[in-house]
C-alpha positions as CSV (number, residue, x, y, z in Angstrom):
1,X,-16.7,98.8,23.9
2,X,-18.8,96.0,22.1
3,X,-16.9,93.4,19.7
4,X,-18.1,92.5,17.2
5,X,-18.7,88.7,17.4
6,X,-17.9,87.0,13.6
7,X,-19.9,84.7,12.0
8,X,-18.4,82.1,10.3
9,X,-19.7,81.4,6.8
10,X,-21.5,77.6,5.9
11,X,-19.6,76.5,2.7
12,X,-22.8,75.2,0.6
13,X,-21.7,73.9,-2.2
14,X,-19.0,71.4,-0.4
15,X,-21.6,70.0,1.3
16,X,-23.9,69.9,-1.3
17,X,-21.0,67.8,-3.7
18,X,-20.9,65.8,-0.5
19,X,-24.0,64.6,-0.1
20,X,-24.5,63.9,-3.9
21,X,-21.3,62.1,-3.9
22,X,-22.8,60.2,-0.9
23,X,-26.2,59.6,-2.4
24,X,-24.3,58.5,-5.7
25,X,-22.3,56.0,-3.8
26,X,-25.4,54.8,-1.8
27,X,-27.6,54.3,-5.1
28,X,-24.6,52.4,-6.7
29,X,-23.7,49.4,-4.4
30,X,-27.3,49.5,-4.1
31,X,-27.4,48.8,-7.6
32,X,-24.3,46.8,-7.8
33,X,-25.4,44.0,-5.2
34,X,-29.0,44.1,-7.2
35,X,-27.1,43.0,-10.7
36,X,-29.0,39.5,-11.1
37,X,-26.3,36.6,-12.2
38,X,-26.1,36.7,-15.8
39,X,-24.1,33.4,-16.4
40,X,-23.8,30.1,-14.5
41,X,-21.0,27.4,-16.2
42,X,-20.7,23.9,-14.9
43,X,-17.5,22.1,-15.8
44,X,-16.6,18.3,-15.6
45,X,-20.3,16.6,-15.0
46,X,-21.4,13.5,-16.8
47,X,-24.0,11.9,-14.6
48,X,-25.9,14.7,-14.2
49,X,-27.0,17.2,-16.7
50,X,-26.6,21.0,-16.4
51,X,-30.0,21.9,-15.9
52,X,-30.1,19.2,-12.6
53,X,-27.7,20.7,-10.8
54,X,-28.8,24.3,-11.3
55,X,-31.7,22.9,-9.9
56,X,-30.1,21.1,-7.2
57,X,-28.0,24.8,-6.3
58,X,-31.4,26.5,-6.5
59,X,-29.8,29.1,-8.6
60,X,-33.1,28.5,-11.7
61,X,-34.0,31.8,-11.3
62,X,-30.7,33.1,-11.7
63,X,-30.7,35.4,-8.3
64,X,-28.7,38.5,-7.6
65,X,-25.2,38.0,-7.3
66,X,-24.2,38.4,-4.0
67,X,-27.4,37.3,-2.3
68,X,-26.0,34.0,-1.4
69,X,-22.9,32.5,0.1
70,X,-21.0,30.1,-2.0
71,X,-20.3,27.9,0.7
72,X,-24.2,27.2,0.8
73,X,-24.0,26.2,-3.0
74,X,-21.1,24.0,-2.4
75,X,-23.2,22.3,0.8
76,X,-26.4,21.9,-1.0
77,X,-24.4,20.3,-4.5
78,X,-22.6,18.0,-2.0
79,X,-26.2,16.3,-0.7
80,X,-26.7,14.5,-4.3
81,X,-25.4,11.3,-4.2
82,X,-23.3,11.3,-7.5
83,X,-21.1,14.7,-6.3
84,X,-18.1,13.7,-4.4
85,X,-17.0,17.8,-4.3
86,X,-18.0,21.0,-5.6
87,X,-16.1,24.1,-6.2
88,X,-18.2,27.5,-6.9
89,X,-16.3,30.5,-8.2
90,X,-17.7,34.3,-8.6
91,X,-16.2,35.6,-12.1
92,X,-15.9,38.5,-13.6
93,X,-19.2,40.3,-15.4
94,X,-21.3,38.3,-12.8
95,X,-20.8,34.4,-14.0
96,X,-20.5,31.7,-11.5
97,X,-18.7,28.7,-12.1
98,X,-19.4,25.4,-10.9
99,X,-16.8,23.0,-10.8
100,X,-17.9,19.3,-10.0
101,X,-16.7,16.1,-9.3
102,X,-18.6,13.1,-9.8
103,X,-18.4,9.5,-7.9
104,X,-18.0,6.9,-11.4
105,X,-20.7,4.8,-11.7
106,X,-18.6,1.1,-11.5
107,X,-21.3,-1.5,-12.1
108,X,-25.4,-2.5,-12.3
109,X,-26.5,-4.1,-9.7
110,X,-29.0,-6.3,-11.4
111,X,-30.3,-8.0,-8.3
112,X,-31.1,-4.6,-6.5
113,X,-31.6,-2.8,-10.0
114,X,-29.1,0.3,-8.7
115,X,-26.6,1.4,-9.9
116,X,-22.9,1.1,-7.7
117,X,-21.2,4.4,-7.4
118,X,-17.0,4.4,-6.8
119,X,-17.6,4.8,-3.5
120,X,-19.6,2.0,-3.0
121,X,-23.1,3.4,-2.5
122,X,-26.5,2.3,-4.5
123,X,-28.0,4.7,-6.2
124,X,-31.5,4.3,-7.7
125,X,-31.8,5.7,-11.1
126,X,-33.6,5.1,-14.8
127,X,-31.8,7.8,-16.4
128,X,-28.9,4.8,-17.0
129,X,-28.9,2.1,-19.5
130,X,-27.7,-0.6,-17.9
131,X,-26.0,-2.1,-21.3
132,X,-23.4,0.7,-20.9
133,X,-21.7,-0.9,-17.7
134,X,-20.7,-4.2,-16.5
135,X,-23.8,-6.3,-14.5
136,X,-23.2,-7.6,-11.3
137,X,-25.4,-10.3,-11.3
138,X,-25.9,-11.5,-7.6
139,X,-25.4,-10.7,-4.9
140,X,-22.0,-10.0,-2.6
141,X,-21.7,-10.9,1.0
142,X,-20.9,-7.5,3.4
143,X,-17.6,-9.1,4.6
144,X,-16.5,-9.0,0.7
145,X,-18.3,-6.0,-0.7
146,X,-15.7,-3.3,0.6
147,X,-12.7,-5.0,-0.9
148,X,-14.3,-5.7,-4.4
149,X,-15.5,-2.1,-4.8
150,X,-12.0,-1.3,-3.6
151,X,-10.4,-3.4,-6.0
152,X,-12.9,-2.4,-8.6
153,X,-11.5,1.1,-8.6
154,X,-8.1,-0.2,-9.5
155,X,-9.0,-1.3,-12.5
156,X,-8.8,0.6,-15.7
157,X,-11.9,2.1,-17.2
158,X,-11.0,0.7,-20.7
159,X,-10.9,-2.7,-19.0
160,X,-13.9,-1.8,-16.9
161,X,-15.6,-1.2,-20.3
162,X,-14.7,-4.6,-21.2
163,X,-16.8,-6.3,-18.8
164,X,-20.2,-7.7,-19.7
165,X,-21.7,-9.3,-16.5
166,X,-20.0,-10.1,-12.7
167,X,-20.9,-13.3,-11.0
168,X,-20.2,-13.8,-7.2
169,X,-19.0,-17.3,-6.8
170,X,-17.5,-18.1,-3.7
171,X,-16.0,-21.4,-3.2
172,X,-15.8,-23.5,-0.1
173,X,-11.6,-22.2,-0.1
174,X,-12.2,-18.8,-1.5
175,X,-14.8,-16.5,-0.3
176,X,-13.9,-13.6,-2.6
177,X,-13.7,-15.6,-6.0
178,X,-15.4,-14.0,-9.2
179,X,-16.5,-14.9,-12.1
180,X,-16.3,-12.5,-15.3
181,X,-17.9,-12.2,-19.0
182,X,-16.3,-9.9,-21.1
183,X,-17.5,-8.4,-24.3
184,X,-15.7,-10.6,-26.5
185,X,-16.9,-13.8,-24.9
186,X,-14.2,-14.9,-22.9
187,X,-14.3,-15.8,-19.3
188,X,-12.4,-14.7,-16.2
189,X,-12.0,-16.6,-12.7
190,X,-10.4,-13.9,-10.1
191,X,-10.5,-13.1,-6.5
192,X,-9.5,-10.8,-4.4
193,X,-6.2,-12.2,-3.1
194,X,-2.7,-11.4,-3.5
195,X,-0.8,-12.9,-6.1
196,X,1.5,-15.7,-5.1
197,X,4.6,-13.9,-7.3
198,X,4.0,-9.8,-5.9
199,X,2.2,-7.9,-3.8
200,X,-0.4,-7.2,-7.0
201,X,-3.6,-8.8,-6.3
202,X,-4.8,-11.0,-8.7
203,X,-8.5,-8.8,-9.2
204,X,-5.9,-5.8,-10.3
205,X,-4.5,-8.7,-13.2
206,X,-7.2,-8.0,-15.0
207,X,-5.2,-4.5,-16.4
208,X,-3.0,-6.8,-18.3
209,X,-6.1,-8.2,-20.0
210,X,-5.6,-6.7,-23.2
211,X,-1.6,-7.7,-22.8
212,X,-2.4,-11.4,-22.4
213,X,-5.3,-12.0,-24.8
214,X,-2.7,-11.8,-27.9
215,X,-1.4,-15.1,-26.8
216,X,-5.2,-17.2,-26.9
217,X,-4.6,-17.2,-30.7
218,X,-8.3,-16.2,-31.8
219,X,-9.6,-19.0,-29.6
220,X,-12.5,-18.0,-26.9
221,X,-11.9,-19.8,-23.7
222,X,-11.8,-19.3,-19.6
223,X,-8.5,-17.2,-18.1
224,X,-7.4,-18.6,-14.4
225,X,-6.3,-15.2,-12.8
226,X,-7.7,-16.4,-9.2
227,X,-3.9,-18.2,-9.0
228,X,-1.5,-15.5,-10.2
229,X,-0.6,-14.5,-13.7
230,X,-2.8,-16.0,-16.4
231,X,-0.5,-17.0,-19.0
232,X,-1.6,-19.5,-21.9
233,X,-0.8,-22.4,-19.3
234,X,-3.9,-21.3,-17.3
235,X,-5.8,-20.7,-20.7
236,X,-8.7,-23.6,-21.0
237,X,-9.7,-23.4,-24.8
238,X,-13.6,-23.3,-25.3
239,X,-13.8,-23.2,-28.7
């Protein structure tokens, strides 16, 4: 007796919903990872402009949005000299944000014609002017530069703003003793020593600038803060 041997049927239109669901999802991450960025947003720069630091991201020609690692943004951002860190964020509807932080620029450097950064560094630049920050006229020995910057950085940026030039002037007893300008023509001895009465040092007096100035009376004249606190006693009228 032959049996009869049955043949099992091919279900074609499962497979064929299959592979179209297949080609469907192949086309569309295809298509998805070939979306170009269509926003970049940089938040929190000052010293350097939008366009710069697109630039510096090499991100001008607005790429496709996942064709590069963020971490390779943040590393290439990080090589200017003004960025202290970088944050990059993917958002939704294919915007990147770029969220910097810059190093301040403290001073001018008139002797080297750069421009001193927060962290200490020169940076070369005639995007600045110089009229906007204080000049450091001369030059500071190596064994004092560190703590002035430090002690720099202290210092309010409304008082920092108050400062027309920086002179260097070391005497045979004090090798970190400066000499001030401000704006409104007064003059400021400090140094970068402790003050007698705290553990304050007198450079970071210069906060209380605006506190003590009330008591000259109008008058321009020299302030003593290289000893401690300059009240009126260590006032010298000029005029």
């Amino acid at each position: 007796m032959i049996k009869k041997v049955k043949k099992k049927k091919i279900r074609i239109i499962p497979c064929i919903i299959f592979i179209i669901v297949l080609c469907l999802l192949y086309f569309g991450i295809k298509y998805y990872l070939n979306i170009p960025t269509k926003n970049i947003f940089i938040y929190n720069n000052n010293l350097l402009n939008d366009q710069e630091i697109i630039d510096l991201a090499e991100l001008d020609n607005y790429p496709k949005y996942y064709s590069f690692r963020k971490k390779d943004i943040e590393k290439k951002l990080k090589q200017n000299p003004y960025i202290e860190s970088v944050k990059v964020k993917r958002t939704f509807f294919h915007k990147i944000e770029i969220h910097i932080k810059e190093y301040e620029i403290l001073l001018y450097d008139f002797s080297s014609n750069n421009y001193i950064l927060s962290n200490g560094k020169k940076v070369s630049s005639k995007k600045y002017n110089s009229r906007g920050y204080p000049t450091l006229l001369n030059y500071v020995s190596d064994e004092v530069y560190d703590r002035f910057i430090n002690q720099l950085n202290k210092l309010d940026d409304n008082i920092i703003n108050q400062i027309s030039e920086i002179k260097y002037d070391p005497s045979k007893y004090d090798n970190g003793r400066f000499f001030l300008t401000m704006n409104d023509g007064n003059y400021i001895y400090t140094n970068l020593s402790k003050s007698k009465d705290s553990d304050t040092y007198n450079f970071e007096l210069l906060n209380l600038y605006n506190e003590i100035y009330p008591s000259f009376e109008g008058h321009i004249g020299i302030l003593y803060l290289d000893s401690g606190y300059g009240d009126a006693s260590e006032y010298k009228i000029i005029k």
